[in-house]
C-alpha positions in Angstrom: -3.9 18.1 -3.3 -6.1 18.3 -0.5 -6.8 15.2 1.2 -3.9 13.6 0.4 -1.4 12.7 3.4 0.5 15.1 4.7 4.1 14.9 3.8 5.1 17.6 7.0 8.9 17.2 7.6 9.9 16.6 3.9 12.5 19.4 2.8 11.2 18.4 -1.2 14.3 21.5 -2.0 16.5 18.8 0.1 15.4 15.9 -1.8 15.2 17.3 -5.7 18.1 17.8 -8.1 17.8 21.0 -9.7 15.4 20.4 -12.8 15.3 22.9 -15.9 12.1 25.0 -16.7 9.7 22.2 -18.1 7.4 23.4 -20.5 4.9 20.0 -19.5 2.7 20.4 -17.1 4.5 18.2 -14.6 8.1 17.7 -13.7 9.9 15.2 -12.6 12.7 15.4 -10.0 15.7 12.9 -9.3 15.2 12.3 -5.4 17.3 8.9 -5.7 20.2 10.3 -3.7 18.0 12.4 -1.2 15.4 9.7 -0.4 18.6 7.4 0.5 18.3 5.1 -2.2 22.1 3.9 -2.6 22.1 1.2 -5.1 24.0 -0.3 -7.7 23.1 -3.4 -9.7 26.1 -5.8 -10.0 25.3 -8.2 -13.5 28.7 -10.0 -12.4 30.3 -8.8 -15.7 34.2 -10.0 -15.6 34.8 -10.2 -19.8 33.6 -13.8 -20.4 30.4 -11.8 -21.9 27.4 -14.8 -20.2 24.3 -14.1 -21.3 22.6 -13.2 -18.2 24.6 -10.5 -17.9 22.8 -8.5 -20.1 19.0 -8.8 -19.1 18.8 -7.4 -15.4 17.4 -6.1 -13.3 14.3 -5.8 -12.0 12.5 -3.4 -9.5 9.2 -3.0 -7.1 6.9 -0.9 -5.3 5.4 -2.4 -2.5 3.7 -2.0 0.6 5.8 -4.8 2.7 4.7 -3.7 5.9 1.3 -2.6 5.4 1.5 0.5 6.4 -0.2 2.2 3.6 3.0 3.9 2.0 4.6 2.3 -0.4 8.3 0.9 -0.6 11.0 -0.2 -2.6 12.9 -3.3 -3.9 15.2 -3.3 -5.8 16.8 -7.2 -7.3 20.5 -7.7 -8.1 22.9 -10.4 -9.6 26.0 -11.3 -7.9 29.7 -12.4 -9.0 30.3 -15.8 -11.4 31.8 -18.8 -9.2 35.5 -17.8 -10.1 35.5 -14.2 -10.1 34.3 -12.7 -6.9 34.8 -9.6 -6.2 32.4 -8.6 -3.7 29.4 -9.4 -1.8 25.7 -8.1 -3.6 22.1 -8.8 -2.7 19.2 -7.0 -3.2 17.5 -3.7 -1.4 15.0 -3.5 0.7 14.3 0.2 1.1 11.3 1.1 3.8 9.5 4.3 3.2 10.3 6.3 6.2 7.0 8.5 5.5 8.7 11.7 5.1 10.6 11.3 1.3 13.3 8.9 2.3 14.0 5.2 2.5 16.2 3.6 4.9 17.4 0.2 4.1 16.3 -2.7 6.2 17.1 -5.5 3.7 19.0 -7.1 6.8 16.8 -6.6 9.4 14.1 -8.5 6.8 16.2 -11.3 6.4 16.7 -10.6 2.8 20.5 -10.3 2.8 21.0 -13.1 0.9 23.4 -13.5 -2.7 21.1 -14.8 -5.7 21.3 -14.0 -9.6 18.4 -12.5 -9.3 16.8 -11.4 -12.4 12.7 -10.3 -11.7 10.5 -10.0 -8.9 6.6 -10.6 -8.4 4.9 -9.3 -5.6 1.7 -11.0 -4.3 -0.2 -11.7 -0.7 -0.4 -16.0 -1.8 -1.6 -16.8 1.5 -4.0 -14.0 2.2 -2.7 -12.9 5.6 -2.7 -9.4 4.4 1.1 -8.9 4.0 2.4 -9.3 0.6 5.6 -12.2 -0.2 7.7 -11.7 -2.8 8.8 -14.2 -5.5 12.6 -13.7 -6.9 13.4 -14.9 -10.6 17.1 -16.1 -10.8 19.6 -17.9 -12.9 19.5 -21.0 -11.1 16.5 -21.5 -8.4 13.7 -19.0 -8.0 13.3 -18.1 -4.7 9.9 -17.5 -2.6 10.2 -15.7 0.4 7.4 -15.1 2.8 6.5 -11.9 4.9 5.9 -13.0 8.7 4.1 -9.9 9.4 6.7 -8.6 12.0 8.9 -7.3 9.5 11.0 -10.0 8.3 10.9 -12.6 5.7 11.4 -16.5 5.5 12.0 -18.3 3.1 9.8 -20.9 2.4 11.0 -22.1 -1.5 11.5 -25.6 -0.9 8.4 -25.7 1.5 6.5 -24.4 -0.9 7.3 -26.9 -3.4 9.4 -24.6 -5.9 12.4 -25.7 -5.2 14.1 -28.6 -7.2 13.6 -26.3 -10.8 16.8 -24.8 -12.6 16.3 -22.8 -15.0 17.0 -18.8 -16.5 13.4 -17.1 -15.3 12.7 -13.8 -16.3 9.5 -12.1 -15.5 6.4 -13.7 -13.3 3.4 -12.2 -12.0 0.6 -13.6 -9.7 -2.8 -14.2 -10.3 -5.9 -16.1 -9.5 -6.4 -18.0 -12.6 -9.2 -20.6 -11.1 -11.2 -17.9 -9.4 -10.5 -20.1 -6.0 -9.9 -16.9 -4.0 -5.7 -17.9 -3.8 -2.8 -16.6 -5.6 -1.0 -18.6 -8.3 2.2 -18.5 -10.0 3.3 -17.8 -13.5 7.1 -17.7 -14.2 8.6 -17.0 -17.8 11.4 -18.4 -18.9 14.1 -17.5 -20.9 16.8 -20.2 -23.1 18.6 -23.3 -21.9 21.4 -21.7 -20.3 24.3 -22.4 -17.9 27.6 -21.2 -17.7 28.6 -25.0 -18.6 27.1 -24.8 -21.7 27.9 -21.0 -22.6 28.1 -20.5 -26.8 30.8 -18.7 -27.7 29.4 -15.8 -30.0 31.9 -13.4 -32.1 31.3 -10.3 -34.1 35.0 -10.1 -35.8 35.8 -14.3 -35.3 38.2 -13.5 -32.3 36.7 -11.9 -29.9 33.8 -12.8 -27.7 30.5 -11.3 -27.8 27.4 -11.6 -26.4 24.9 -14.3 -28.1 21.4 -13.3 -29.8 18.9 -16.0 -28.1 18.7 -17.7 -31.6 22.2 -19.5 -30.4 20.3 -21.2 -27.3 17.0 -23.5 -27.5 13.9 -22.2 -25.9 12.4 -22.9 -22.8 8.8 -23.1 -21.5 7.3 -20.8 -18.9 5.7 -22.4 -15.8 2.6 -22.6 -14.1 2.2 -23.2 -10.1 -1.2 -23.9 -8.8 -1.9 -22.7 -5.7 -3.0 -25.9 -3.2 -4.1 -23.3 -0.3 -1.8 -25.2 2.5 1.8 -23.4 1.9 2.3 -25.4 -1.3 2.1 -25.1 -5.2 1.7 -27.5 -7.8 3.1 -27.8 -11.2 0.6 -27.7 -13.8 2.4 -26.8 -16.7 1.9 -29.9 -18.7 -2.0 -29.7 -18.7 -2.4 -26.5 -18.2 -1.6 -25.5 -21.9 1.0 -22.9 -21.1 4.0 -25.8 -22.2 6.0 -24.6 -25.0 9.7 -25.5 -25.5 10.4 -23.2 -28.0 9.2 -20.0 -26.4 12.0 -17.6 -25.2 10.1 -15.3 -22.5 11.1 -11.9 -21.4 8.1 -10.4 -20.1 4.7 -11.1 -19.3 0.9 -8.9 -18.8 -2.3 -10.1 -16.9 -5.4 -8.7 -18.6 -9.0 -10.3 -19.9 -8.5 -10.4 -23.6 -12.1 -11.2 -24.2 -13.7 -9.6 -21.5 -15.4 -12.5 -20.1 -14.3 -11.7 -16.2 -11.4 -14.9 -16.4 -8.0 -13.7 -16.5 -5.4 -14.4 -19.2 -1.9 -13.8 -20.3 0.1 -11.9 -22.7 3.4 -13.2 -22.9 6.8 -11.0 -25.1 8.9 -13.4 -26.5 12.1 -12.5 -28.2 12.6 -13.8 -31.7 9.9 -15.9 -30.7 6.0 -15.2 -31.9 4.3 -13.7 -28.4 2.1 -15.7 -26.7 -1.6 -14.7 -25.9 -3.0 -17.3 -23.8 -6.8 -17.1 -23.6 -8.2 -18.6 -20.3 -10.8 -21.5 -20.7 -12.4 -21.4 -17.3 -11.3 -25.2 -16.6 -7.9 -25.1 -15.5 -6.6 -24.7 -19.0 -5.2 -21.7 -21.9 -5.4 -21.8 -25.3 -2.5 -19.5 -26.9 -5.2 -17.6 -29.7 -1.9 -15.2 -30.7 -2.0 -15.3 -34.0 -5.3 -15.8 -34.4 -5.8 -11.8 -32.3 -2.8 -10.4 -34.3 -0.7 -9.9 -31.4 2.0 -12.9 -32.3 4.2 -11.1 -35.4 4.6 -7.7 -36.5 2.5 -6.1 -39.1 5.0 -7.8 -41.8 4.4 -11.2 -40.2 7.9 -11.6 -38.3 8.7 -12.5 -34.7 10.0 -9.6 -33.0 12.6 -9.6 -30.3 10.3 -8.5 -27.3 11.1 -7.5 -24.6 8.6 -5.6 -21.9 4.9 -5.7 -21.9 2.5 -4.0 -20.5 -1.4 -3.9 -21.4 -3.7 -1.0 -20.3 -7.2 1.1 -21.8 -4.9 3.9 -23.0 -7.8 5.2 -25.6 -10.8 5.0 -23.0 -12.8 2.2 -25.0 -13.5 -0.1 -22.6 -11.2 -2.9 -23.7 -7.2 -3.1 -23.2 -4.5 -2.1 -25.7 -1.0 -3.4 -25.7 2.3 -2.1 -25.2 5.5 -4.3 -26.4 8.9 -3.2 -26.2 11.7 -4.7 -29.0 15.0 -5.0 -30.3 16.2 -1.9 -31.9 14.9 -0.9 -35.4 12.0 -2.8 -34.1 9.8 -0.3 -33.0 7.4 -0.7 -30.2 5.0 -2.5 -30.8 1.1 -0.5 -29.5 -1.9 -2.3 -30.1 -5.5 -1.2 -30.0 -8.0 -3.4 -29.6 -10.5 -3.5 -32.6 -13.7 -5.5 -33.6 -14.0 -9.2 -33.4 -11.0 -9.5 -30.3 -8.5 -8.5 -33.0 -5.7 -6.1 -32.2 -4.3 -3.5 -35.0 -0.5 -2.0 -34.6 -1.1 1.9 -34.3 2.5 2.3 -33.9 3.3 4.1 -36.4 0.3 6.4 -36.6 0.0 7.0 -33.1 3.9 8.8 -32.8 5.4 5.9 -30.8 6.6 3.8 -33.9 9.1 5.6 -35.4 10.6 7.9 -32.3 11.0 4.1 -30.9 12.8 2.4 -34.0 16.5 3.4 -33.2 16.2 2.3 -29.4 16.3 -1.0 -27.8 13.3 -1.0 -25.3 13.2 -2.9 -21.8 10.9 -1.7 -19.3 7.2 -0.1 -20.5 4.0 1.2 -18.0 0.9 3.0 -19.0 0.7 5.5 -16.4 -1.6 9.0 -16.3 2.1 10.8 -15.9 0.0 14.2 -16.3 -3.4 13.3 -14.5 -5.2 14.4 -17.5 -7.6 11.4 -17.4 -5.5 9.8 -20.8 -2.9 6.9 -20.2 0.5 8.2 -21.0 3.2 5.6 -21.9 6.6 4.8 -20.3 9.6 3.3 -21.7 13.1 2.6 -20.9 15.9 1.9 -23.4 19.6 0.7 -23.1 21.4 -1.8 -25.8 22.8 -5.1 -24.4 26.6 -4.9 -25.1 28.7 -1.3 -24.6 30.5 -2.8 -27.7 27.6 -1.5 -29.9 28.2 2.0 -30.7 32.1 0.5 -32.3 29.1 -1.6 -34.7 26.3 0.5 -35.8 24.7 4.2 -35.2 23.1 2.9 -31.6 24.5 3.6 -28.3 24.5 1.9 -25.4 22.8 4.0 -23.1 20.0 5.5 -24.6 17.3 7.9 -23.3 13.9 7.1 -21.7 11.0 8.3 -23.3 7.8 9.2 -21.7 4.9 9.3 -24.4 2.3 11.7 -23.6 -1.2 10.8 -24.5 -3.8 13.4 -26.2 -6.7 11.8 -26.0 -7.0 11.3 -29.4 -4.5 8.3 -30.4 -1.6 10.5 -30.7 1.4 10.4 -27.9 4.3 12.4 -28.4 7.9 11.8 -26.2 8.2 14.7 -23.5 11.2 12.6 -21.6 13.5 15.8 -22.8 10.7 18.4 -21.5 10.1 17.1 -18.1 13.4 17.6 -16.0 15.4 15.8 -13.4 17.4 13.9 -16.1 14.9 12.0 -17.1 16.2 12.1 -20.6 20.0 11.3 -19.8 21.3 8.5 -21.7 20.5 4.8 -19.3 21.2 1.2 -19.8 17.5 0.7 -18.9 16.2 -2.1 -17.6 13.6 -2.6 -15.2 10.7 0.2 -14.3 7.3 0.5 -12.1 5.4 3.7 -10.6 3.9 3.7 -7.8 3.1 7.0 -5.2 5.9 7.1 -2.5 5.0 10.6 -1.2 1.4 10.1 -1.4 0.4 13.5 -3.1 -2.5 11.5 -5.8 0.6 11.5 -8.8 2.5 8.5 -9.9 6.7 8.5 -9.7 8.7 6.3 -11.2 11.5 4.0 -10.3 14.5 3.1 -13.2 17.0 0.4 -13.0 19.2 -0.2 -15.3 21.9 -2.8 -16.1 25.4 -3.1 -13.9 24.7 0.9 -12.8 22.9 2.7 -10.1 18.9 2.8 -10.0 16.9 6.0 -10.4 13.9 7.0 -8.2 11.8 10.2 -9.9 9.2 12.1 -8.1 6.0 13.3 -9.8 5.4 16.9 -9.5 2.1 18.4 -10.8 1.9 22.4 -12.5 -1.4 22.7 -13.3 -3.7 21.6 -10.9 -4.9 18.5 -12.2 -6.2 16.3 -9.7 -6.8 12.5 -9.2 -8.7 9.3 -7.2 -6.8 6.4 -6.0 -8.4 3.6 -4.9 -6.6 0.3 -2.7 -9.0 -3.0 -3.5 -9.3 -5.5 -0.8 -10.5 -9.0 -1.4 -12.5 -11.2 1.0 -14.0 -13.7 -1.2 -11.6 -12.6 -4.0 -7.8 -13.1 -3.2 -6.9 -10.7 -0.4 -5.1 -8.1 -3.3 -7.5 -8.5 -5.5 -5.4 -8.9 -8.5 -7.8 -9.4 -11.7 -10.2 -6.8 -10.3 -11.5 -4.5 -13.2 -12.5 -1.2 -11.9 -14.5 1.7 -13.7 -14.8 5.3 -13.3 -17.1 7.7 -15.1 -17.1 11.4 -14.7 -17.8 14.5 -17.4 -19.1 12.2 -19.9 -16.0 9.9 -19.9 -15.1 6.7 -18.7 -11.9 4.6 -17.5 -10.4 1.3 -17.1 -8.1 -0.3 -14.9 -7.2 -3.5 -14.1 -5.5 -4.3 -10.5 -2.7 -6.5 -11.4 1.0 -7.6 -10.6 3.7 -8.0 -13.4 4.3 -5.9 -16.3 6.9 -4.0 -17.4 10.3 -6.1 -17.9 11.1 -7.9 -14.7 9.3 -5.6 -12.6 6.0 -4.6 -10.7 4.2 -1.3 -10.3 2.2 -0.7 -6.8 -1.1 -2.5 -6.6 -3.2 0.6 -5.7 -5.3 2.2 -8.9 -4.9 5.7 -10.0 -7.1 7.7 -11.9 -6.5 11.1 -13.6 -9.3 13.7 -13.2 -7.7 16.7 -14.8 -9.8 20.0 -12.9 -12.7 17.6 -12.2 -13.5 17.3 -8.7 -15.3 14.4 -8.7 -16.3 11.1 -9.9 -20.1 10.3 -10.6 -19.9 6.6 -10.8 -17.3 4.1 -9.7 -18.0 0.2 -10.7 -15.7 -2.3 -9.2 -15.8 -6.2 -10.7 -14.5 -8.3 -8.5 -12.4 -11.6 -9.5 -14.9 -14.0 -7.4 -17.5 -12.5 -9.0 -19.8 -9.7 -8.4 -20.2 -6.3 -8.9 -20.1 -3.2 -6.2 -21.4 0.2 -7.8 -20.8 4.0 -5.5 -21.4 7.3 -7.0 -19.9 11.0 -6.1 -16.8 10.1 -4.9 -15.2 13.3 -4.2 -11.3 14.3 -6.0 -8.1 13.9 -4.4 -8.9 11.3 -2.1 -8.1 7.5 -1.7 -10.2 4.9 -1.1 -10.2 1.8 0.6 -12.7 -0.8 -1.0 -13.4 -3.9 1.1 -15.1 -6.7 -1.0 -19.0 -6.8 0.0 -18.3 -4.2 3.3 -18.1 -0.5 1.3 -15.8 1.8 0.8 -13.9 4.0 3.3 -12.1 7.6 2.5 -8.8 7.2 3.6 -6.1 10.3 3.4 -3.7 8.5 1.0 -2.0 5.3 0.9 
């Protein structure tokens, strides 16, 4: 794609497992061994079957060193007090520039044993380096990037330490509109390996426990003070509830009003949609949008969550992944703020009923100017298959978007393995090789991770954009940005969370198809106010600086 950095030096032949003849019109090629990634997620599985042991982990792209490429983390669990085996910690892979990764989580001062669960990436303090928050069994932990490559951590400074709980998925955003990040965490049940149910399928052995053996917990809310510290607002915010059991949580604005709110999956528990009020507080309006049950009025067991304009209307749909014969849950915005389940019409109901889905993103896979849809599958107990007709690991699938409400799954048409059986977890896309297309990065539970580049067949061409906050907060998370060309329009939102556990790169991507241009591009920033630039030319990135323009930059 011209304009798009060069990648000169990267052998792709070197990098790419062979990948059958794909009749899509993009492939996607397992570079996970090539680029150096060497991972393998440890759940600290020994046979006493602890809950936690099921759910992680999750994954990141990232831009830790602001270099303008983008890099990988990659969060792990480690052994149960009593049964250690061996020494885990999470990766920190740098992007070397050329398709490979080396690790530095060392040198970064991130060598450090957690049961970590999720990650959130955010720049809280605005010093133009992003910090990353880890979810754990246990304490959460914040660490701070210095700048110069390393990272502190700075939990009980910040004022997160003290908290014990099971987290799950956070994100950050700038719920006040003061220009600083805050902090939302999602919690899962009251667990600790104290107070471990014992759970059987045949009354002798044990199993793993559905959530409905453990009480819920509440999700928290941390206010950013603008000196190092957060505050706890969870009790007047309107975000405490004790019986919610959280697995994954969305930033979008549900009623379009410029404030940003929160769409929290629950499993066995209704969802949570908490509409900002503009005063410090949310109201959960759930039910009330149709977004709480399933179409037959039941909680589902939810799972991932991710919340994008996948039919080019202007206003968000929803993505929820579920417990198998479930279905995914995809909801279109209609009339009146309501959503309507177009599961089952749209192709993705029923190909989804016999998996158990973790990790979902709307990405443009194809560039085709439609937003495709992204899931990963894998049950929670390798006991299963001995139970019912559902394995274990289970295939991705990788819905592809006509433009006209339909998707159909192309995981098996697409190469690379994509479609091999995974005990999926965690997933995020971001553009590691800088050619304009989005790759994806697969975790999945007590295995190895996956990292898939992005080829394009056809042609089709794209505009990425990096947002920059000076009033706004320096990532500009809650930033909606527009794009019209050839009589269409779309929607993105620049945001942090989604997925299960996870978080795609911060930078927006736009699919074009042939189209070499863009005639408008409308940015709404979080503080407020709108910056409008026409004919922006194809296969470019851009750099737009709140109230200084907009710069052409060869990739990033």
């Amino acid at each position: 794609m011209v304009g798009w950095a060069s990648t000169s030096g990267l052998r792709l032949d070197a990098l790419a497992t062979p990948a059958p003849s794909s009749s899509s019109s993009f492939r996607l090629i397992d570079v996970t061994a090539g680029a150096g990634v060497q991972f393998r997620h440890n759940s600290g599985a020994y046979g006493g079957k602890l809950l936690p042991e099921t759910l992680g982990a999750g994954c990141a792209f990232l831009d830790y060193d602001s270099d303008g490429w983008q890099d990988i983390l990659l969060i792990n669990g480690m052994d149960w007090p009593g049964h250690k085996r061996e020494r885990s910690t999470l990766k920190l892979y740098r992007n070397n520039r050329n398709g490979t990764f080396s690790d530095v989580t060392r040198s970064a001062g991130l060598d450090v044993e957690m049961y970590g669960i999720g990650v959130a990436v955010g720049d809280y303090d605005n010093d133009g380096y992003p910090d990353i928050l880890v979810t754990c069994v246990g304490q959460n932990l914040l660490f701070k990037n210095t700048g110069k490559g390393t990272f502190r951590d700075v939990t009980k400074a910040s004022g997160l330490g003290g908290r014990q709980a099971f987290s799950t998925s956070a994100l950050w955003f700038d719920f006040d509109h003061d220009g600083l990040l805050d902090l939302f965490v999602c919690n899962y049940v009251k667990w600790s390996p104290e107070h471990d149910v014992f759970c059987s399928l045949d009354g002798k052995n044990k199993s793993y426990c559905t959530p409905e053996a453990y009480r819920g917990e509440t999700c928290w809310l941390f206010h950013n003070l603008g000196n190092g510290k957060f505050e706890d607002v969870t009790p007047t915010s309107g975000i405490f509830d004790s019986s919610s059991k959280s697995l994954g949580v969305a930033l979008l604005d549900y009623d379009q009003d410029g404030w940003p709110d929160l769409l929290v999956a629950n499993d066995t528990q209704p969802n949570k949609l908490y509409r900002n009020q503009r005063n410090g507080t949310f109201k959960d309006v759930a039910v009330d949008a149709g977004i709480a049950f399933s179409a037959e009025g039941k909680a589902r067991a939810g799972m991932g969550v991710d919340v994008a304009d996948f039919n080019n209307s202007g206003t968000p749909g929803v993505a929820i992944t579920n417990f198998d014969n479930e279905m995914i849950g995809l909801y279109r915005a209609s009339s009146g703020g309501n959503y309507a389940d177009v599961a089952a019409q749209s192709g993705v109901g029923l190909a989804s009923k016999d998996k158990l889905g973790f990790g979902c993103i709307f990405l443009d896979a194809d560039l085709d100017g439609a937003l495709d849809l992204a899931v990963v599958n894998g049950h929670i107990d390798d006991t299963v298959r001995n139970v019912r007709g559902v394995g274990y690991a289970q295939p991705p699938q990788l819905f592809l978007n006509d433009g006209q409400g339909r998707f159909r799954d192309v995981a098996g048409e697409v190469g690379g393995g994509f479609a091999q059986p995974k005990v999926g977890r965690g997933l995020a896309y971001g553009d590691f090789d800088r050619d304009g297309d989005l790759d994806l990065l697969v975790t999945t539970n007590n295995g190895p991770s996956y990292l898939y580049r992005n080829d394009q067949l056809t042609g089709n061409r794209s505009v990425r954009f990096r947002l920059v906050g000076t009033r706004s907060n320096r990532d500009a998370i809650g930033a909606r940005v527009r794009i019209f060309h050839s009589e269409t329009r779309q929607m993105r939102l620049v945001k942090g969370g989604s997925s299960y556990l996870s978080q795609s790169e911060l930078p927006l991507t736009f699919g074009l198809g042939r189209g070499d241009k863009i005639d408008r591009l409308v940015i709404d920033w979080p503080h407020g106010g709108t910056e409008e630039y026409k004919n922006l030319a194809a296969g470019r990135a851009y750099e737009c600086v709140e109230t200084k323009g907009i710069t052409s930059r060869a990739g990033f």
